[in-house]
C-alpha positions in Angstrom: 3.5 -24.1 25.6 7.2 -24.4 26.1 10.2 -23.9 23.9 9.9 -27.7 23.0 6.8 -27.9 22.2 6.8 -24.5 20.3 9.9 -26.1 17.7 7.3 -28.8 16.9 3.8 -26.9 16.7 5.7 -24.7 14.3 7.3 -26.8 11.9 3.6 -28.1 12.0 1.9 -24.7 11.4 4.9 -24.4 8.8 3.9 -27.4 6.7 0.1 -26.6 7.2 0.9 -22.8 5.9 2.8 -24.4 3.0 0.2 -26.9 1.8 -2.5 -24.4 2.4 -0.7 -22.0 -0.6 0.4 -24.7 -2.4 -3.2 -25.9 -2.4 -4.7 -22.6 -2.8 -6.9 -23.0 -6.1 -8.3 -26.2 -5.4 -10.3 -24.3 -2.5 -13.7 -22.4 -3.2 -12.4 -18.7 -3.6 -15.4 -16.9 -1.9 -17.0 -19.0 0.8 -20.4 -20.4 1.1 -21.4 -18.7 4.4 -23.8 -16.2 5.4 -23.2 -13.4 8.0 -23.0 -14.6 11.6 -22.2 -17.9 10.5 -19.3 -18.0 13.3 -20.8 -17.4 16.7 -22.6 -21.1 16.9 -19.2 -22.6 15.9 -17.7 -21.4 19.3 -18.6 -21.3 22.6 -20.4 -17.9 24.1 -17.0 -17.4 26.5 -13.6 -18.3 26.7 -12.5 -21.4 28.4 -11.7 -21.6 32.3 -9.2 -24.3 31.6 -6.5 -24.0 29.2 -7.0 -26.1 25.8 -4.1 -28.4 23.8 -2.6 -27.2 20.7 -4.5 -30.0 18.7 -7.9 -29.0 19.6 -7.1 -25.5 18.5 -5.8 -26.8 15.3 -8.1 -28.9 14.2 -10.8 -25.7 14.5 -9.0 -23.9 11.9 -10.2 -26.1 9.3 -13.3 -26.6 10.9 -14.2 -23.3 12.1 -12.2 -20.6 10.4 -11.4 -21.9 7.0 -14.9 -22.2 6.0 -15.3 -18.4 6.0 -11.7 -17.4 4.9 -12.4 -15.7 1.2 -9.1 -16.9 -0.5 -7.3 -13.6 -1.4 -4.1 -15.2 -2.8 -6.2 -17.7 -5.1 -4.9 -17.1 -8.5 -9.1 -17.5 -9.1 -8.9 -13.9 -6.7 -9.4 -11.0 -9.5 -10.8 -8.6 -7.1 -9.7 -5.0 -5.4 -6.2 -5.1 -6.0 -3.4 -7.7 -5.5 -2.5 -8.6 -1.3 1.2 -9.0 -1.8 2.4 -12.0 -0.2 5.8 -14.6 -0.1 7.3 -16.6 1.5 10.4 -14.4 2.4 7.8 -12.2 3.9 6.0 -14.6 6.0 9.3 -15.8 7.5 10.3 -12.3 8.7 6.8 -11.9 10.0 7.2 -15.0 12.4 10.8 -13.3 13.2 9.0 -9.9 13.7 6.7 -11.8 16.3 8.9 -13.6 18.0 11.6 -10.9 18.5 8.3 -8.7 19.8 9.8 -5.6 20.3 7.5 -2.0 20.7 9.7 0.5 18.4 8.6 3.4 19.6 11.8 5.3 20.1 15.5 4.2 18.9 15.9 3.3 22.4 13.0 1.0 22.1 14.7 -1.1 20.0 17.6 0.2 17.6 17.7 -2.1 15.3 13.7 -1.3 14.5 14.6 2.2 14.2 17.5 2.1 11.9 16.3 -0.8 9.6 13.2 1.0 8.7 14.9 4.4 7.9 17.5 1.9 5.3 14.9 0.3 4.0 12.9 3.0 3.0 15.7 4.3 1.6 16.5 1.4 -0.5 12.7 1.7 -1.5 12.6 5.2 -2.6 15.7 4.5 -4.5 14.2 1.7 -6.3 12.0 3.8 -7.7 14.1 6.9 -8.0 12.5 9.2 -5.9 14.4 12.4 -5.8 16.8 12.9 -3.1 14.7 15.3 -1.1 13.0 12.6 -0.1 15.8 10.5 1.2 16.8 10.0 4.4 20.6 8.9 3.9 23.6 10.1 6.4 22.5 13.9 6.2 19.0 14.2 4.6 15.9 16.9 5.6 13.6 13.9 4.3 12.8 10.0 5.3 10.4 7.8 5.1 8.1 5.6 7.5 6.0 2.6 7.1 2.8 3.9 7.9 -1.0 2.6 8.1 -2.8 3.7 5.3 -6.6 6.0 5.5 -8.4 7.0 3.1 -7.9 11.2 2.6 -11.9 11.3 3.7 -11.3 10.2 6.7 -8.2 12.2 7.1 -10.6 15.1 6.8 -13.0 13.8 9.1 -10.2 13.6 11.7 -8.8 17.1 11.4 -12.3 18.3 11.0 -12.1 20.3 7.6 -13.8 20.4 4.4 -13.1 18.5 1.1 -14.0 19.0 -2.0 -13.5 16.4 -5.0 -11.7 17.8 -8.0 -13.4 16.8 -11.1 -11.5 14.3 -13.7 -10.9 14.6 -17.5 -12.2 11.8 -19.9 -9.4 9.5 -18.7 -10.2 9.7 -15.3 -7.0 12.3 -14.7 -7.1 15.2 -12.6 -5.4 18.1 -14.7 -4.1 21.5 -13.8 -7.1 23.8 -15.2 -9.6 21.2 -13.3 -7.5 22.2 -9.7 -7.2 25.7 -11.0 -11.2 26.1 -11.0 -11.6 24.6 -7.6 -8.9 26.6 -6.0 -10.2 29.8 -7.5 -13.7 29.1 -6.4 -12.7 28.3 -2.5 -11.0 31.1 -2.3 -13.7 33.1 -3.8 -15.9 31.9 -1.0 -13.4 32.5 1.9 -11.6 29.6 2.1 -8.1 28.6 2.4 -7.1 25.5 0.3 -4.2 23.6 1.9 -3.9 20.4 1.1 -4.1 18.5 -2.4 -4.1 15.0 -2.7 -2.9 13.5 -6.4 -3.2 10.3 -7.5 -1.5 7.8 -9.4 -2.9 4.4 -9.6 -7.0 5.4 -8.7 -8.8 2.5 -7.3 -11.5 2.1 -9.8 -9.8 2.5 -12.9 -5.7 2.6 -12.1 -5.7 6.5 -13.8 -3.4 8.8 -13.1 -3.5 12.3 -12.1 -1.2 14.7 -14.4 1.7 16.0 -11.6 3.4 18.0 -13.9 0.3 20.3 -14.3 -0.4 19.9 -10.6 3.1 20.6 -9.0 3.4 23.6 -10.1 -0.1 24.8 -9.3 0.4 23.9 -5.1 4.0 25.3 -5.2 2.6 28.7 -6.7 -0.2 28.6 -3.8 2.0 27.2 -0.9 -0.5 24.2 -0.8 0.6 20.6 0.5 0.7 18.1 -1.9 0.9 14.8 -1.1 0.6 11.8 -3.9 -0.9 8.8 -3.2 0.1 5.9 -5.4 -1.0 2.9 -2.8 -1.1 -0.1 -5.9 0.4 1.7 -9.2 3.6 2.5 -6.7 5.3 -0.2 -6.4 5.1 -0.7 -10.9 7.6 2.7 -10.7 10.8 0.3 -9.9 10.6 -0.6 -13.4 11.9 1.8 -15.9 9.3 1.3 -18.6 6.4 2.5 -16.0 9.2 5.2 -14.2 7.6 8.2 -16.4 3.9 7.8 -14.9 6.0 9.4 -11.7 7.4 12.3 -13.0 6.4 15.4 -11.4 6.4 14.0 -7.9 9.7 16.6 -7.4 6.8 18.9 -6.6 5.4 17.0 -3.6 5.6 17.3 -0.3 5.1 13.7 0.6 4.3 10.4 -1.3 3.3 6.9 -0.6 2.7 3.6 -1.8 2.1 0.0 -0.3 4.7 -2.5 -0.6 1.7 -5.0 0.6 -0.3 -4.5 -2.7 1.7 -5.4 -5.3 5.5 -5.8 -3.9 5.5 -9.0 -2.6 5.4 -7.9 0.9 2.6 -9.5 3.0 0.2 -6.8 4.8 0.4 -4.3 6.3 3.4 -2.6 4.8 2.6 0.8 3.6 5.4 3.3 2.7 5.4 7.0 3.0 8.3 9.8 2.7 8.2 13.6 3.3 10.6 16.0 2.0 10.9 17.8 5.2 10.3 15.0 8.4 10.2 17.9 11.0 6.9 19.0 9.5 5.8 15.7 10.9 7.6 15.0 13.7 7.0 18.5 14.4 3.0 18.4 14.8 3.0 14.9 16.4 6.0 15.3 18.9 6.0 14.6 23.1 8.5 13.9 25.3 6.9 12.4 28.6 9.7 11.3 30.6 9.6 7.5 30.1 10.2 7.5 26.7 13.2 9.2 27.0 16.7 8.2 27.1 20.2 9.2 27.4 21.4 8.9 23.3 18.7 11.6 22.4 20.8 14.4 23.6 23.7 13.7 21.7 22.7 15.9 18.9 22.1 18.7 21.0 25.4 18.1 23.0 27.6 17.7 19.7 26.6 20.8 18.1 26.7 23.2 21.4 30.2 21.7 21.4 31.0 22.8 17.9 29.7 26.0 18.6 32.6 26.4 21.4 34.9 25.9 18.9 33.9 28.0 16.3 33.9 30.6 19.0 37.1 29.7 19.5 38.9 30.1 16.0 40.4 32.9 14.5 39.3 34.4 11.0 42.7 33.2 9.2 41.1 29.8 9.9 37.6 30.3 8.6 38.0 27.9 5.8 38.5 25.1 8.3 35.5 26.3 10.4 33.1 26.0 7.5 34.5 22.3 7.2 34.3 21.7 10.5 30.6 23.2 10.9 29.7 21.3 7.6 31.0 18.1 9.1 29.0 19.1 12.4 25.7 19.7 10.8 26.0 16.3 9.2 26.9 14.5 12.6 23.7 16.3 14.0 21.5 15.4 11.7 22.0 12.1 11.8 21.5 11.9 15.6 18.7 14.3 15.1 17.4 11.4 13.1 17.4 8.6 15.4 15.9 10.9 18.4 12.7 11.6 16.1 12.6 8.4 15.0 9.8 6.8 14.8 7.0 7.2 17.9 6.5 11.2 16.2 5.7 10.4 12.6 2.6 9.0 13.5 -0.5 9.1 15.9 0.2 5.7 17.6 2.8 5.3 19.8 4.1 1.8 19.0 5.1 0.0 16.2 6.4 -3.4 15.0 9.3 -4.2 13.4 7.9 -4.2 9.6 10.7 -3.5 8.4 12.1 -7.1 8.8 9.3 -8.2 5.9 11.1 -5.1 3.6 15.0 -6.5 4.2 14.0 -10.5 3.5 12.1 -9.7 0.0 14.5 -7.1 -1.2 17.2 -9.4 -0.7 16.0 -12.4 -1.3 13.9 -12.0 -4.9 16.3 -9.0 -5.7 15.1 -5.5 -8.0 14.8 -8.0 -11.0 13.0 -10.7 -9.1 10.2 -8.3 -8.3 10.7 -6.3 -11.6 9.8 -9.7 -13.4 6.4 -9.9 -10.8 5.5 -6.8 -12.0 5.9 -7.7 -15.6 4.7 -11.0 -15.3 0.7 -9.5 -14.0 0.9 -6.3 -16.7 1.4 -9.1 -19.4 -2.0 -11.0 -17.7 -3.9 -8.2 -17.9 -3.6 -7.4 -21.5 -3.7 -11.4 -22.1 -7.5 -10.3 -20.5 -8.1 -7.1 -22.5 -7.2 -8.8 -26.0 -9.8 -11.5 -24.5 -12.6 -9.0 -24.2 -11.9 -6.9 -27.6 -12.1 -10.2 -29.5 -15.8 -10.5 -28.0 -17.9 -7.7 -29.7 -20.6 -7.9 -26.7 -18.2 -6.5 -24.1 -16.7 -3.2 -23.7 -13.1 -2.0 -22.2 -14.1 1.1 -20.0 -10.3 2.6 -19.1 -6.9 2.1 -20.5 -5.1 -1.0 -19.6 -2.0 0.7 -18.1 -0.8 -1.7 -15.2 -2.4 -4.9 -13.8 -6.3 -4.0 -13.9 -8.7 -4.2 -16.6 -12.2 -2.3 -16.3 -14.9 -3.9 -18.5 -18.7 -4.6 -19.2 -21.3 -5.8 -21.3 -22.5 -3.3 -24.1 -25.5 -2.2 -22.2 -27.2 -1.5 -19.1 -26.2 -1.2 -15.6 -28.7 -3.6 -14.4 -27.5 -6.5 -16.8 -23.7 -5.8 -15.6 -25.0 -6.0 -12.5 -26.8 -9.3 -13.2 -23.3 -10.3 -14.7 -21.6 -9.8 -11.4 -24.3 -11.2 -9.2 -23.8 -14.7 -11.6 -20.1 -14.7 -11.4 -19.7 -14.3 -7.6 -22.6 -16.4 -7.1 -20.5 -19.4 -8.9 -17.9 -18.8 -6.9 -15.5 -20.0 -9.2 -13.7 -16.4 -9.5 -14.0 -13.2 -7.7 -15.0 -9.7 -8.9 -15.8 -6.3 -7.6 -17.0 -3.7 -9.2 -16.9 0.3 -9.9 -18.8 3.3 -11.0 -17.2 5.1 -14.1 -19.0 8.2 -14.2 -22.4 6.8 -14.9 -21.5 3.0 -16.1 -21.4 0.0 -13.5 -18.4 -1.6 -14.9 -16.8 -5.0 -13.6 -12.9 -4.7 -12.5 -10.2 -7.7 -13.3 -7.7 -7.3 -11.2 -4.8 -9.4 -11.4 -3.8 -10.4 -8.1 -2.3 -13.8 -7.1 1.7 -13.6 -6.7 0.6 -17.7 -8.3 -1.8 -16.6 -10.6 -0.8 -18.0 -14.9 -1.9 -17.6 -18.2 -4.0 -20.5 -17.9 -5.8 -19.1 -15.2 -7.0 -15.7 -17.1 -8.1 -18.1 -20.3 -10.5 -20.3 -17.3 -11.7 -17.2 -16.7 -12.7 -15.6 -19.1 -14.4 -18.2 -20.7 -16.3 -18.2 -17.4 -17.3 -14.9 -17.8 -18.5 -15.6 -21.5 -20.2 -18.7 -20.9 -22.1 -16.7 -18.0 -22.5 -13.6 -20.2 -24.2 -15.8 -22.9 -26.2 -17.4 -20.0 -27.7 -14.0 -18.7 -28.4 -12.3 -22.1 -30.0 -15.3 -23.7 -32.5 -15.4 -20.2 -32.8 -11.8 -20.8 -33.8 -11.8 -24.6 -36.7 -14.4 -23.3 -38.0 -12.4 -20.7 -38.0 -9.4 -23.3 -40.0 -11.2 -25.5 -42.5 -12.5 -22.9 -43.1 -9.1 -22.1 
């Protein structure tokens, strides 16, 4: 394929991504297939001879479509929302066309230096305290990083965890941590690390910070907060207080590719102190380095000759000049740990791209109004459920997910599920809330409308009355 030929295959691919989202609920949401359905649709190796563009497009219906479940159908009420926009796809083809490996600043400045703004511009979104910034002289930064769950974390550095147990909200507070810590330590161990967080995947609770800072300060434990959905809510000011108390952190994250518009993968974490990071991860093998990382070093042996060189009379304009060379460091310091040593991999791409279109092109009140926009849906669903007496709310409604159930047992909200997946009209998952199987209505679709939470939840109802009135029979035949 040639430049020519690429112009025209991706206006087409364009066009064919447009009508696909455009068209997005008139497709089945959860596809009629069964595992291994691909492997007879394709040949057992790949072809000798090279193949034309319209033979591989015309698979994508044919072949990959049909097992595609539809995660940006407004009918998609599962896990939690996959951001996506159009902004974001275009700097995602931009991204992949410019192609570059951003391993180092010298990898690919601009990589480098837009990701440290952006994440700025990010963490001031949703007022994180300046610790955490970056900016011209800051100890802090943040990264776009992939996200893992903390068990595996543990797994990888090979050392134990213990769950600390919740309240009746679903919150970690202070006297639960207090317990755990107290027993570890009565057994020999050394607690380290506390993970808080703000958002929870089951239930969207939130952990109480301002019991829990000061708790890891005291004990010189890291804590880091995790707030991967309920994150990106904080750049509005009315959902601002369910943050405070990250001051005590050490680090904190959230995904952009959740809930901000930003298509996957796009997950944003800062520390308060980068060289604790770039610290344990760092290598220098010769390749990677290059003649703008010694700057810092260069610049501040040179200001050290001149403070040598001044006299006391002018030690006011030494402090002025070292505070001017400390900043001038810092900010090359920057860029020469930037960004192959605040992570495991090596590369990365340039994500960043996807940050700088959708902040500037749907602006803080553009995606302050998306935010809105799927809180309102979700309590459009929870006064839908209270108004049915047979159904239960399970959690509080805070942001965009509703946890519900039938007034019952687990094995008829089970049966519930099984019915409403099996139509395949909408899609649900489900969680365990201490001991109740409860259903989870996530609202999800950047597309999704009022209309489309009334369709359903009378779904859900009609279903509901289908399954208890089979249920009630079979009761009485036994």
């Amino acid at each position: 394929m040639d430049a020519a030929e690429f112009r025209k295959r991706g206006k087409e691919m364009v066009d064919y991504i447009a009508d696909y989202l455009e068209k997005i609920d008139k497709r089945q949401v959860f596809p009629d297939v069964e595992p291994g359905y691909l492997r007879p649709l394709i040949p057992d190796c790949a072809p000798q001879d090279p193949e034309s563009f319209e033979d591989v497009f015309k698979d994508i219906e044919k072949i990959i479509m049909p097992g595609v479940t539809h995660w940006h159908s407004p009918y998609f009420f599962a896990y939690f929302p996959a951001a996506s926009s159009f902004p974001a796809l275009l700097a995602d083809m931009l991204c992949g066309g410019i192609g570059c490996v951003g391993f180092s600043w010298a990898a690919s400045p601009a990589c480098t230096e837009l990701e440290t703004v952006m994440l700025d511009w990010l963490g001031k979104m949703i007022h994180l305290p300046e610790d955490f910034l970056a900016g011209k002289d800051g100890q802090g930064g943040g990264v776009i990083q992939a996200h893992s769950s903390v068990e595996r974390a543990a797994l990888i550095g090979g050392v134990k965890i213990k769950s600390v147990p919740s309240d009746e909200t679903f919150s970690v507070c202070g006297s639960a941590l207090k317990k755990v810590l107290d027993e570890d330590k009565a057994s020999g161990l050394i607690p380290f690390f506390f993970c808080a967080t703000l958002g929870t995947t089951p239930c969207c609770s939130f952990d109480k910070l301002l019991e829990l800072g000061p708790i890891c300060n005291k004990e010189n434990i890291w804590m880091h907060i995790d707030a991967a959905y309920a994150g990106s809510a904080f750049i509005c000011p009315e959902f601002r207080h369910l943050l405070n108390g990250v001051e005590f952190a050490d680090s904190f994250n959230f995904n952009p590719h959740k809930w901000l518009l930003v298509n996957f993968d796009c997950s944003a974490m800062w520390v308060k102190k980068r060289s604790d990071l770039t610290g344990a991860f760092k290598l220098e093998p010769l390749y990677l380095q290059h003649h703008y990382q010694e700057s810092g070093d260069a610049n501040r042996e040179q200001c050290n000759k001149q403070e040598n060189a001044v006299t006391l009379e002018l030690r006011f304009t030494l402090q002025r000049l070292d505070l001017l060379r400390k900043k001038i460091y810092c900010s090359f310091a920057f860029l020469k740990e930037k960004y192959k040593h605040w992570q495991i991999p090596l590369g990365r791409r340039f994500r960043s791209l996807k940050l700088w279109f959708v902040l500037r092109m749907y602006g803080v009140t553009g995606l302050q109004e998306h935010i809105r926009k799927h809180v309102r849906l979700s309590h459009q669903f929870e006064h839908l459920v209270l108004q049915d007496e047979r159904f239960e709310i399970c959690a509080e409604v805070v942001l965009g997910l509703v946890c519900f159930r039938l007034k019952g047992s687990n094995e008829l909200n089970k049966a519930l599920l099984k019915s409403i997946n099996e139509a395949k009209k909408i899609h649900l998952v489900p969680c365990h809330l201490r001991e109740k199987f409860v259903l989870r209505f996530a609202i999800c679709a950047r597309t999704v409308e009022s209309t489309h939470i009334r369709f359903a939840w009378q779904h859900i109802s009609q279903l509901a009355t289908d399954l208890l009135k089979t249920w009630q029979q079979n009761y009485h035949q036994q």
